[in-house]
C-alpha positions as CSV (number, residue, x, y, z in Angstrom):
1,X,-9.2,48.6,4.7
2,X,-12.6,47.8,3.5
3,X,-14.9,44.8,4.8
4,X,-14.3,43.1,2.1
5,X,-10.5,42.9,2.1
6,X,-10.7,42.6,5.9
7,X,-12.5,39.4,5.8
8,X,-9.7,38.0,2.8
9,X,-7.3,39.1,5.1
10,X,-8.6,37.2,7.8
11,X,-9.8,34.3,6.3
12,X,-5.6,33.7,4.3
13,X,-4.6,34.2,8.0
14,X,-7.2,31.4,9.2
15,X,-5.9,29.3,6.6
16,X,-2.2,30.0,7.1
17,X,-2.6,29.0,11.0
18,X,-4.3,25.4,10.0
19,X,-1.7,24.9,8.1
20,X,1.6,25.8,10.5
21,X,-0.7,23.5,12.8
22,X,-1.1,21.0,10.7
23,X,2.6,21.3,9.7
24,X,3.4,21.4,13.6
25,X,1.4,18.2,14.1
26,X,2.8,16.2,11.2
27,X,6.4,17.4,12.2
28,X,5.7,16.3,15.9
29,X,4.4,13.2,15.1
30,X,7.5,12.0,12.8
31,X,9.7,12.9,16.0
32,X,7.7,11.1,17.9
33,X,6.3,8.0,16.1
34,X,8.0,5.4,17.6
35,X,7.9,6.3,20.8
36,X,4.6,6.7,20.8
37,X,3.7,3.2,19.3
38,X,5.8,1.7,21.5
39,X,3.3,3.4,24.7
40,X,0.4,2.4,23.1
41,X,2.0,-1.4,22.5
42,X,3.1,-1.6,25.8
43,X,-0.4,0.2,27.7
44,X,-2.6,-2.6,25.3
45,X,-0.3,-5.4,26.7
46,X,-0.9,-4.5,29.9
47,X,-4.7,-3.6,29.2
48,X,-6.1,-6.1,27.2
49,X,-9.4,-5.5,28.2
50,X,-9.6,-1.5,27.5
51,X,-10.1,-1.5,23.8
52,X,-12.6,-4.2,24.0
53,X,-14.6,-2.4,26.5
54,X,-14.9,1.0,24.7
55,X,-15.4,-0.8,21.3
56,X,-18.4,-2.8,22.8
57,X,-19.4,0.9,24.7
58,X,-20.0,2.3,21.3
59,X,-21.1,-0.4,19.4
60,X,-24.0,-0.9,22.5
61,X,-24.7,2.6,22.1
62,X,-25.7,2.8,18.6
63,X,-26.2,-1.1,18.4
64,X,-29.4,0.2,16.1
65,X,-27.3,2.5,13.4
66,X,-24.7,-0.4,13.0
67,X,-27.6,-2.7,12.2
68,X,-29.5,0.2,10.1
69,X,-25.6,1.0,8.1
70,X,-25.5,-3.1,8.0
71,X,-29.3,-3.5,6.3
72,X,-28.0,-0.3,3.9
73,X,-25.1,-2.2,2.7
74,X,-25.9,-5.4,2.6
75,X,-29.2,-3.4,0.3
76,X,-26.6,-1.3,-1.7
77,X,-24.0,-4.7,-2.6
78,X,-27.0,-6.9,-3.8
79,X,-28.2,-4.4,-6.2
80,X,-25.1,-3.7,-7.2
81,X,-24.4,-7.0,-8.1
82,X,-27.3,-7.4,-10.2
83,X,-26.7,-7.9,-13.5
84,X,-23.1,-7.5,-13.0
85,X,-22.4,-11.1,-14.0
86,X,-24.4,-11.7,-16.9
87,X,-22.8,-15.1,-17.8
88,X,-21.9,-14.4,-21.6
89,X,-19.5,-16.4,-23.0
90,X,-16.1,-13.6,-22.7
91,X,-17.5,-13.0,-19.0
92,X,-17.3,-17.2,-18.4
93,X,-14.4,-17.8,-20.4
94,X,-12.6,-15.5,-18.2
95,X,-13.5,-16.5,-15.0
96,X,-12.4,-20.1,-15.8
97,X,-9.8,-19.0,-17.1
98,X,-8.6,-17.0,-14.0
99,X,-9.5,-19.7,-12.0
100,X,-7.1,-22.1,-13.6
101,X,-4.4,-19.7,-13.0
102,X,-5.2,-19.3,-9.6
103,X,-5.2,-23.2,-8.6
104,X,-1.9,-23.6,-11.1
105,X,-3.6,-25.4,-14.0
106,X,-2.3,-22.9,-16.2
107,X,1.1,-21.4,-15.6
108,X,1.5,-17.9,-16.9
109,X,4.8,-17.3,-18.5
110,X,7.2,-15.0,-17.8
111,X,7.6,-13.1,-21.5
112,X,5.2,-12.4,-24.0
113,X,4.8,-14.5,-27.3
114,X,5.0,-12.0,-29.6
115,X,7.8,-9.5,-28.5
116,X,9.6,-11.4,-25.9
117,X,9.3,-8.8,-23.4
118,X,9.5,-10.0,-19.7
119,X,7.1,-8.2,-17.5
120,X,3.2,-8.3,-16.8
121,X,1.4,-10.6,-19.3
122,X,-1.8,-11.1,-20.4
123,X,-3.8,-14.3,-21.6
124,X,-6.1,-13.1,-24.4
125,X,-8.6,-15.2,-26.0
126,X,-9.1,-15.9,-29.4
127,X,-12.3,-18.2,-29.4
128,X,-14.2,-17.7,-26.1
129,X,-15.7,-21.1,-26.8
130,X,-12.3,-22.7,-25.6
131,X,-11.5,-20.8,-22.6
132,X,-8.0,-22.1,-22.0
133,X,-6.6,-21.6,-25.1
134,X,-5.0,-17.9,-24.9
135,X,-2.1,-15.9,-26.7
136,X,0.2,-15.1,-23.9
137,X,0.9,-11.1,-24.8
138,X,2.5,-8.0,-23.0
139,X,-0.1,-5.2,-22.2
140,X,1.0,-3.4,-25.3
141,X,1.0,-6.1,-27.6
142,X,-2.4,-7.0,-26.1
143,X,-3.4,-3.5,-27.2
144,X,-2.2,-3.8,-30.6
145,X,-4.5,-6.7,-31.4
146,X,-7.8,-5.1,-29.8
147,X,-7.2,-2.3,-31.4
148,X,-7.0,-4.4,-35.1
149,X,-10.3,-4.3,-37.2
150,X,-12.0,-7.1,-37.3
């Protein structure tokens, strides 16, 4: 046996242990879920305090990382959100739209208008000017009328 095959004999091994171990693991841990849940419920009950202390440990630890990660983030979402919104009329027609939905001035109904199929439907607007007047259609009817030529 060459090097060569030695070391793709020995790395299919390598991986054919990681997996009877992780196999081993997984099969362990279905045996053994609920009992161990039920330690780990009864061990916080009687120490509340535990968790708290080691989460307040690490977060003291790398206090300056969490607030570095935070500044990254908080970075990352606003220039993300930039331009997201840009306030044309489909983008404002929908959001009032969804927010009458949400508050219950506008009850979706249960089938669609044009096939009568029960399921997921879908407000689509005609004239974005008028945000609450929408054809009430299934996803594939909703298709069908994108997909139209103007």
């Amino acid at each position: 046996m060459n090097r060569e095959e030695l070391n793709a004999y020995n790395r299919k091994r390598y991986h054919e242990r990681i997996e009877y171990e992780r196999a081993r693991r997984e099969k362990y841990y279905k045996a053994h879920r609920e009992e161990k849940l039920a330690y780990a419920r009864e061990y916080h009950k009687l120490h509340p305090d535990v968790k708290r202390r080691s989460q307040n440990k690490i977060r003291d630890a790398n206090r300056e990382v969490y607030r570095e990660d935070s500044r990254k983030r908080e970075a990352k979402r606003v220039r993300c959100t930039i331009g997201r919104y840009d306030h044309s009329p489909q983008c404002t027609a929908r959001w009032k739209f969804r927010e009458a939905i949400e508050h219950g001035r506008i009850i979706r109904p249960s089938e669609c208008s044009c096939c009568h199929h029960k399921g997921r439907i879908h407000g689509h607007h005609i004239d974005y000017d008028k945000p609450y007047e929408v054809i009430w259609l299934c996803s594939i009817c909703h298709g069908k009328i994108h997909r139209l030529p103007n």
